[in-house]
C-alpha positions in Angstrom: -82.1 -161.2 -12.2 -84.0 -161.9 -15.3 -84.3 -159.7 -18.1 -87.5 -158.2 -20.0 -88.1 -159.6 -23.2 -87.7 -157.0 -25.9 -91.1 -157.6 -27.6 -92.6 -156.3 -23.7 -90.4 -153.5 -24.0 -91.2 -152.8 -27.0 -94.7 -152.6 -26.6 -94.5 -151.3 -23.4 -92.5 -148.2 -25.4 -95.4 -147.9 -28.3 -97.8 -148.0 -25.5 -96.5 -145.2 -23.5 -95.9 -143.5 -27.0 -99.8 -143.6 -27.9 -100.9 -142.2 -24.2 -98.6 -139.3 -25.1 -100.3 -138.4 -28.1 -104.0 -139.5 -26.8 -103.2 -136.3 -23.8 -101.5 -134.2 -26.8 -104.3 -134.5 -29.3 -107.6 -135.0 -27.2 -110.5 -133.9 -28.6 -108.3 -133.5 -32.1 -108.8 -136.6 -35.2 -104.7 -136.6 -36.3 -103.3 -138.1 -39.3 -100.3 -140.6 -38.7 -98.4 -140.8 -41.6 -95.4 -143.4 -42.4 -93.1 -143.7 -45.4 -94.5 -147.2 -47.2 -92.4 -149.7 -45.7 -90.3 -148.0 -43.4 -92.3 -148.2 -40.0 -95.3 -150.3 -41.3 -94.9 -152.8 -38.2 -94.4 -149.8 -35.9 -97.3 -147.7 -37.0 -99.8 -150.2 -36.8 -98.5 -151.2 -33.4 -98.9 -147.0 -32.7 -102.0 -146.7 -33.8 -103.4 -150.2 -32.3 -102.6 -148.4 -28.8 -103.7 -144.6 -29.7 -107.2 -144.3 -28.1 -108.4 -141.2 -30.0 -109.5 -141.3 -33.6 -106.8 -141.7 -35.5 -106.2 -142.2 -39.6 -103.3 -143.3 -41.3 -101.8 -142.4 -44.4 -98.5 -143.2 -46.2 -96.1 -141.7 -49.0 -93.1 -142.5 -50.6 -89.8 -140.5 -51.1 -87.0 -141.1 -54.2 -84.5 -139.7 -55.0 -81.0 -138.8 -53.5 -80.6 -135.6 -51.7 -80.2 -133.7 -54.8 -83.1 -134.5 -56.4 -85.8 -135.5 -53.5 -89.3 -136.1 -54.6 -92.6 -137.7 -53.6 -92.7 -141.4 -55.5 -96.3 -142.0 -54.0 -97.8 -139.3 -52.1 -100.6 -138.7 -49.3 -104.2 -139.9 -50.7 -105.8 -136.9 -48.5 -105.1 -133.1 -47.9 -103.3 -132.2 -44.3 -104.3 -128.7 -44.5 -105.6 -127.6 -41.2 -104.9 -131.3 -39.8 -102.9 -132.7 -36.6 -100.6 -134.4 -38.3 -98.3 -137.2 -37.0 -95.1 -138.2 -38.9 -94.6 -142.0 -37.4 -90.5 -143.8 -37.7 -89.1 -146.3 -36.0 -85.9 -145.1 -36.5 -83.9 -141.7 -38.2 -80.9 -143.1 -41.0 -80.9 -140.3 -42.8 -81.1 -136.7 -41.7 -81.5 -134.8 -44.9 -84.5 -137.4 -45.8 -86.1 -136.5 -42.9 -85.4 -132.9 -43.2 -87.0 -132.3 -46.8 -90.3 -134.6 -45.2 -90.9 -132.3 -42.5 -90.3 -129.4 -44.1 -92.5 -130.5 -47.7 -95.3 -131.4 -44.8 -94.5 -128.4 -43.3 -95.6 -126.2 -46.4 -98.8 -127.8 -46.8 -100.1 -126.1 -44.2 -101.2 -128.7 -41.1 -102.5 -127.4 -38.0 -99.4 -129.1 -36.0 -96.5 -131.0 -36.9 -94.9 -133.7 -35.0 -92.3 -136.8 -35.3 -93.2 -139.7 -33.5 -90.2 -142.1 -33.2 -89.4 -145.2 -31.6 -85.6 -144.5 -31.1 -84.8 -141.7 -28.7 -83.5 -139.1 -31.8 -79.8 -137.3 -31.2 -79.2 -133.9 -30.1 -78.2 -133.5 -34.1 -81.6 -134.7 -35.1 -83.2 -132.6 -32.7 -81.4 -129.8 -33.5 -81.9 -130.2 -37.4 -86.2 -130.7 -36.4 -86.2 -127.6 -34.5 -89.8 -126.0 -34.5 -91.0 -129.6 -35.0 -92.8 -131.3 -31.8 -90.5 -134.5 -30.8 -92.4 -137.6 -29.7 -89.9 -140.4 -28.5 -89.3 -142.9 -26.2 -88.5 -140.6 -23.4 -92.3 -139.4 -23.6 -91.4 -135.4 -24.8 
């Protein structure tokens, strides 16, 4: 039995990850936005695959979980938008947590994670009201 390589599965994963959000956003222009650095390979590997317009923007947190803020923030207002929040991974909850919820308040249209690790029931719990993209295609 041979194995898959896991630059196939990989992209077999972003792939199946993009078609999700072509069905979920037809006919909508979303905003895929990445922490600088973080999911850069990922996110252009996402977007490469998504088949409806699609921009990208990025942003940069600091800070421990005391004192969170924006280092670089979005170049463009969300208001109104479909907007995509693109990881490859969670490490940090509470991170997470105040990015969602400080997108959250600048009123988008939608809200959703996009992540290439399947998230735990924590994280899911912790994102509740906040549309879970992942590999298992939710």
């Amino acid at each position: 039995m041979t194995s898959v390589p896991s630059d196939l599965r990989r992209s077999e994963r972003t792939l199946a990850l993009a078609r999700c959000v072509d069905r979920r956003y037809a006919g909508s222009a979303p905003i895929a936005i990445s922490e600088m650095g973080s999911a850069l390979f990922f996110l252009s590997d996402f977007v490469r695959n998504v088949e409806i317009p699609c921009e990208i923007d990025f942003l940069s947190l600091g800070g421990d979980v005391s004192a969170r803020r924006f280092i670089t923030d979005l170049s463009r207002p969300i208001d109104g938008r479909d907007v995509l929040v693109v990881c490859d991974r969670i490490d940090d909850l509470s991170r997470m947590e105040f990015l969602l919820g400080a997108l959250r308040e600048r009123g988008p249209r939608s809200l959703a994670l996009v992540s290439y690790e399947p998230l735990s029931r924590e994280a899911r719990a912790a994102f509740g009201g906040i549309a879970i993209l992942d590999e298992s295609g939710s």
